[in-house]
Backbone as numpy.savetxt, mean C-alpha at the origin, in Angstrom:
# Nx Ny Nz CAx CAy CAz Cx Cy Cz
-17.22 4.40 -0.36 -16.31 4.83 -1.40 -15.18 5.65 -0.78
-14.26 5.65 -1.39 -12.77 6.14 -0.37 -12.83 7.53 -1.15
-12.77 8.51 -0.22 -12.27 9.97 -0.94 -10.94 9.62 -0.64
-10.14 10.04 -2.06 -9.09 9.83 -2.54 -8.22 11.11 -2.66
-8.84 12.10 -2.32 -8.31 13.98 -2.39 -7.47 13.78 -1.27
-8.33 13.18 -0.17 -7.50 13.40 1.35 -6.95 11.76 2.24
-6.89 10.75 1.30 -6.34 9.68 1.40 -5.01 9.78 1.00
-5.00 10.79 -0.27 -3.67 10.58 -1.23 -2.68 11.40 -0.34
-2.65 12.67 0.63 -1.27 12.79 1.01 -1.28 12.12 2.33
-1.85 11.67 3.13 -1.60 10.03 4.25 -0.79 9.66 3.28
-0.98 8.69 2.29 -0.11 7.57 1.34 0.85 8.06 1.07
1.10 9.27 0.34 2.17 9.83 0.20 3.29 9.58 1.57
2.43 10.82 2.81 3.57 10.34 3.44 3.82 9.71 4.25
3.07 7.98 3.95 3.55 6.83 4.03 4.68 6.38 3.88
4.87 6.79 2.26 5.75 6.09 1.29 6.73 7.12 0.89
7.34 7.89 1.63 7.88 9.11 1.97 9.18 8.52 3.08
8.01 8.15 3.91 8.45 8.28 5.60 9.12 6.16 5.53
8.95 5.41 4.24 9.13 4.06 4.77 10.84 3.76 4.10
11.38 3.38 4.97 12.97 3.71 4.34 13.73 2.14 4.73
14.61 1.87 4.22 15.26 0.52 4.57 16.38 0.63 5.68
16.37 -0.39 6.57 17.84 0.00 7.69 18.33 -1.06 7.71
19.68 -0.98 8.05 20.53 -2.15 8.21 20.73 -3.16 7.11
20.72 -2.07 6.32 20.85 -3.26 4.66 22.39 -2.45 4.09
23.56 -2.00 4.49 24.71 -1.72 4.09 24.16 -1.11 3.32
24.64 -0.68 1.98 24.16 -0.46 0.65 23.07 0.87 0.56
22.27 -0.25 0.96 20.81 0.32 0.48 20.35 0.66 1.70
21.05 0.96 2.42 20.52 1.90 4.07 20.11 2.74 3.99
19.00 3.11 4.20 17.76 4.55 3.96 17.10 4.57 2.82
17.38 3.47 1.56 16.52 3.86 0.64 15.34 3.36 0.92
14.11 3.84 0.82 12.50 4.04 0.53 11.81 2.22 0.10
11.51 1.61 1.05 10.99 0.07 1.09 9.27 0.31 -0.10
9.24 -0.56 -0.91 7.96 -1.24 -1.13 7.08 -1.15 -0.38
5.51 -1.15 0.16 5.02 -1.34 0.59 3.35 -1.85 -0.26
3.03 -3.24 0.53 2.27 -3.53 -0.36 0.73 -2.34 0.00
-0.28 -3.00 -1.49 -1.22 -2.22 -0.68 -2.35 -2.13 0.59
-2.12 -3.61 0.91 -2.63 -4.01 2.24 -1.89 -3.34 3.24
-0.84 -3.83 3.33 -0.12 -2.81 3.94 -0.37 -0.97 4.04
-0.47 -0.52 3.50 -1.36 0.82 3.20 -1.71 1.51 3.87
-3.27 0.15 3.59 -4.20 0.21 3.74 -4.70 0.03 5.75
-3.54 -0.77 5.91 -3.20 -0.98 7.51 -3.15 0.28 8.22
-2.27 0.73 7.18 -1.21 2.35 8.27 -1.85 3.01 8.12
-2.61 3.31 7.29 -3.49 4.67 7.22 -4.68 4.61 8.02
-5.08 3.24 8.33 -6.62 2.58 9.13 -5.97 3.12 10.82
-4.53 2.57 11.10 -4.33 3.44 12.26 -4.12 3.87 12.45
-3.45 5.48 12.03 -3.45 6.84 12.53 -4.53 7.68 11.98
-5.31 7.22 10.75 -6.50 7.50 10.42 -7.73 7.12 10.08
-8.23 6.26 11.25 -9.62 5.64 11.44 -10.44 6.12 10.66
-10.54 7.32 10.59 -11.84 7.90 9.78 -11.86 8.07 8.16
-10.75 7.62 7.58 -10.64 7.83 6.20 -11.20 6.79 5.89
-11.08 5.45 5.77 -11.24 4.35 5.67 -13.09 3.87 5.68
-13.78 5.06 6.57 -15.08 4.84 6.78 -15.54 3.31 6.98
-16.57 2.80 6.00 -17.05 1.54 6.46 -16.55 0.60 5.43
-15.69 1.01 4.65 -14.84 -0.39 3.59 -14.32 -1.38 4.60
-14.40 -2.40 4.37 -13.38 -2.95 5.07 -11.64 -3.31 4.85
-10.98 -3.47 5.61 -9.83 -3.26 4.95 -9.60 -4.40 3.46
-9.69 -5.46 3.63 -9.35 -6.26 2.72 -9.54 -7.47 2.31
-8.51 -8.35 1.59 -8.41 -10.02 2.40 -9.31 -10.85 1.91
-8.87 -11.84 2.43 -10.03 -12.87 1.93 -11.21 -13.27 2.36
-12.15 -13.22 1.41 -13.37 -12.89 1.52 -14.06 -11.85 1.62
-13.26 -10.74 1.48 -13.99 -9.57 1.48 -14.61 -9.16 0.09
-14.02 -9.48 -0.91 -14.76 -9.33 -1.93 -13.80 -7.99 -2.91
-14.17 -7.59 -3.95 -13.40 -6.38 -4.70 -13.37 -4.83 -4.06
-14.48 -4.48 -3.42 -14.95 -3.45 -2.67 -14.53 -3.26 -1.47
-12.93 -2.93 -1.34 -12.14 -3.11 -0.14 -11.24 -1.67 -0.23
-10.95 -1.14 1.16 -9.96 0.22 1.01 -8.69 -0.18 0.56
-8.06 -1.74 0.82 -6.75 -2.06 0.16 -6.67 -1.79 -1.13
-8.39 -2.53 -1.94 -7.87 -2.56 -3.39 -8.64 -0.80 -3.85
-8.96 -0.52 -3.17 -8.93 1.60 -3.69 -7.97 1.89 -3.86
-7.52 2.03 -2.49 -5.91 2.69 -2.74 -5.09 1.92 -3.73
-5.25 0.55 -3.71 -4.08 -0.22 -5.31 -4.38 0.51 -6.42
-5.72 0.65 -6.76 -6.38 1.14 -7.92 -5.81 3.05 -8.18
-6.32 3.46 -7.02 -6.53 4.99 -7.46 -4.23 4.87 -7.59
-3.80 4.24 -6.80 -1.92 4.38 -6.90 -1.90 4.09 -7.82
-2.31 3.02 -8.65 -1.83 2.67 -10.17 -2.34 3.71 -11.07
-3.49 4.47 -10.94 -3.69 4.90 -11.78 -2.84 6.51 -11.93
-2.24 6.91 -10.75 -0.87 7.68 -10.49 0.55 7.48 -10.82
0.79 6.12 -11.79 2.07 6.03 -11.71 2.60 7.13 -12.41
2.21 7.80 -13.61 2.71 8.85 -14.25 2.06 10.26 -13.96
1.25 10.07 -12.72 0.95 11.51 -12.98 1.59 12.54 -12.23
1.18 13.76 -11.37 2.22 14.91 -11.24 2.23 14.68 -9.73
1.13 14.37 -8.95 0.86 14.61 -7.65 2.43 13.64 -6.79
3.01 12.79 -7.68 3.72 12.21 -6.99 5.35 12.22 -7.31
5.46 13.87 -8.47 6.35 14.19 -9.26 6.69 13.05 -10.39
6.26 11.97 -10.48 6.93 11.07 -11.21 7.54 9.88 -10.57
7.39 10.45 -9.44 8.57 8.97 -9.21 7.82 7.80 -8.18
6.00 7.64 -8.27 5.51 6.62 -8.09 6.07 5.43 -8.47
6.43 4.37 -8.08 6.84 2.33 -8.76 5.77 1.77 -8.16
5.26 1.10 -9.16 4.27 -0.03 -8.62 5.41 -1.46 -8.87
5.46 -2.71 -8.16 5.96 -3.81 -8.54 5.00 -4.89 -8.10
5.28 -6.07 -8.08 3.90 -6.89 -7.77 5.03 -8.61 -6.84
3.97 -8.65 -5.46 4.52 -9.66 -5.05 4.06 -10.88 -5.05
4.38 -12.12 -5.31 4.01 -13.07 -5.05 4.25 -14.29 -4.09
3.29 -14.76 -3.21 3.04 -15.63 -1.94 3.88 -17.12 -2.63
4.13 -17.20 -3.93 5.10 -18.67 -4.29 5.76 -18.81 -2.84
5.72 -20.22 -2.41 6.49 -20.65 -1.48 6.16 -19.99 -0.14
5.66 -19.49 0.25 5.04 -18.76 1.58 3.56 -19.19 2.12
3.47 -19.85 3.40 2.19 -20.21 4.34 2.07 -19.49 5.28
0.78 -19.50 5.11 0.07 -19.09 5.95 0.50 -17.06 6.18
0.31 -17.09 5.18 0.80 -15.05 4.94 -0.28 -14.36 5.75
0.09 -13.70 6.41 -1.23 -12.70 7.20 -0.38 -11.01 7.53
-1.53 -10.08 7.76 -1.02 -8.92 7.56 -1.04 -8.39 9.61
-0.82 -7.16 9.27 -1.49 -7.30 11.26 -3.01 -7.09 11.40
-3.50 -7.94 11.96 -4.69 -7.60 12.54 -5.37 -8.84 11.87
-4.39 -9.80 11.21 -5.21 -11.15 10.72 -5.63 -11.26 9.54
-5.18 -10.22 8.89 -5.26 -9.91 7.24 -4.69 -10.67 6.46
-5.59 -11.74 5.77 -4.92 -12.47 4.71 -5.25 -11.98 3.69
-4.12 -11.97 2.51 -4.43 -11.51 0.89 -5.29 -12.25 -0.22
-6.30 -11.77 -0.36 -7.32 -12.38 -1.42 -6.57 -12.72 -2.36
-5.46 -12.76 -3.04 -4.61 -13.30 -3.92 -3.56 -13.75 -3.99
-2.91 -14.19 -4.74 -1.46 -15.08 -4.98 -0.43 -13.79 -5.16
-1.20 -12.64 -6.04 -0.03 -11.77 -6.19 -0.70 -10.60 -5.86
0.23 -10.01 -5.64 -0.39 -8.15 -5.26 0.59 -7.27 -5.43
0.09 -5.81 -5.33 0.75 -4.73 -6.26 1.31 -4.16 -4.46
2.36 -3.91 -4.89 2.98 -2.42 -3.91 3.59 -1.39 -4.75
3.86 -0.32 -3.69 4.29 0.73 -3.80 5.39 0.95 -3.31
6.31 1.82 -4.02 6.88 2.88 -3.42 7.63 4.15 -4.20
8.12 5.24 -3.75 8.44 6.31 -4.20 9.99 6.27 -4.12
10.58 6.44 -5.42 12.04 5.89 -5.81 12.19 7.80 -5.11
13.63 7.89 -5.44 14.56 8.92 -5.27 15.10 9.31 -6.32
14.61 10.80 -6.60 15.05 10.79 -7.90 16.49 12.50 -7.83
């Protein structure tokens, strides 16, 4: 089971620290990140949070640290810890083969939720 007290500021400043470059415009604003994705970054600078879940993917089943963290983030979109300005949006693999994450991570689904923290 993921303790979520000391998962939640890793994620935070994940999604803090993930910013867009070289997009004119929208240079420095704060990228999406799905929750596999996450679930990646936090597995490598913090091995030990993650314990024995596995990260994700297919075949792993519902009981995965990707879909914790999706779960416990959604259930933050309005609350205080993230002032408000949590976005969940949701992506979908339409038109995309062979999708994999690093480390060989494929997504147990067609669509999935990310994150990120707008600017307010």
């Amino acid at each position: 089971m993921l303790d979520w007290i000391e998962t939640r500021p890793i994620v935070k400043a994940l999604l803090e620290n993930e910013r867009n470059s070289n997009s004119g415009k929208y240079n420095g604003e704060r990228c999406f990140l799905t929750a596999y994705q996450i679930a990646i970054l936090v597995d490598k600078e913090n091995p030990e949070v993650r314990g024995k879940l596995p990260i994700g993917g297919k075949g792993v089943g519902p009981d995965s640290f990707s879909r914790q963290i999706a779960w416990h983030l959604s259930q933050e979109i309005d609350g205080e810890y993230f002032e408000g300005k949590l976005e969940i949006g949701f992506f979908s693999q339409s038109g995309l083969e062979d999708f994999t994450f690093d480390g060989g991570h494929q997504p147990s689904l067609n669509e999935f939720s990310m994150f990120r923290l707008r600017e307010i």
